[in-house]
C-alpha positions, -999 to 999 in steps of 0.1 A, spaced: -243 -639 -93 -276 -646 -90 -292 -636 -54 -317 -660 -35 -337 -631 -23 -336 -592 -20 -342 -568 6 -351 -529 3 -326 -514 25 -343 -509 55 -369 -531 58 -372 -561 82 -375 -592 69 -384 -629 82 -361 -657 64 -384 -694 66 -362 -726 64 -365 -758 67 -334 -784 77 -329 -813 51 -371 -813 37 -382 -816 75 -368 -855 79 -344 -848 109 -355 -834 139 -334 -804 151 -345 -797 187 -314 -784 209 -298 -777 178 -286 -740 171 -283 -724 134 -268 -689 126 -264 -670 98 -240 -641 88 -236 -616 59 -204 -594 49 -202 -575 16 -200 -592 -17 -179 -562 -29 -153 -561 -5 -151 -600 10 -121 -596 33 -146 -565 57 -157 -577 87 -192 -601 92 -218 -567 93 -242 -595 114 -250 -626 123 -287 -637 134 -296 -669 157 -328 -686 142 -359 -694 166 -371 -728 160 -407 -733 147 -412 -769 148 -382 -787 158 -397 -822 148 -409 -809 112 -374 -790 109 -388 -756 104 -369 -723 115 -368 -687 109 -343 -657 108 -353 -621 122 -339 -594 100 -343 -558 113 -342 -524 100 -305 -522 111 -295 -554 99 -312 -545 66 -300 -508 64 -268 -509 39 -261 -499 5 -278 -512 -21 -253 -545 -30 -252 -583 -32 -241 -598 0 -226 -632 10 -249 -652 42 -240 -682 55 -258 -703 74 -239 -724 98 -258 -750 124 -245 -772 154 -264 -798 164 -275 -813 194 -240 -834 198 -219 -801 194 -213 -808 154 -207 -780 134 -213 -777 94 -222 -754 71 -254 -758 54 -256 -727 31 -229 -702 16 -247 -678 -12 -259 -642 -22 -287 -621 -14 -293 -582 -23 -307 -552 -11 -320 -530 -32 -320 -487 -24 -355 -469 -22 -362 -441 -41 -376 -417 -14 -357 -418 20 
């Protein structure tokens, strides 16, 4: 598997996305996303993050990732990124892999 993006364990991080090339707007619409471990799929969600909305009418969000968040062993790792919208419909828009990466000094 490929990963979208890595993380050094540790670090924050701030995920940018925008919903369907900025053509819909999404104000009053709520998107999470979660991770578990890639190696062991059937643990428990380690955390899920609500985005803030940047610009609801150009579709532009963002995910917070803190130091806790980003403070596991160096791994891939499922996120999804789930959204309901402003009439209460849920979907899925994203199910893939990202990876943090150990430091060599602590």
């Amino acid at each position: 598997m490929t990963p979208d993006f890595t993380i050094k364990a540790g670090d924050p991080r701030t995920i940018n996305g925008t919903y369907n090339a900025g053509l819909t707007d999404i104000t009053g619409w709520v998107f999470t996303m979660s991770a578990k471990s890639a190696a062991t799929p059937n643990a428990a969600v380690l955390w899920t993050k609500t985005a803030i909305i940047d610009d609801a009418s150009a579709g532009t969000l963002h995910f917070t990732l803190d130091t806790t968040d980003t403070d596991q062993p160096e791994d891939l790792y499922y996120y999804d990124i789930k959204v309901v919208d402003d009439s209460a419909v849920k979907r899925h828009t994203t199910r893939s892999v990202f990876e943090i990466k150990g430091t060599i000094t602590p």
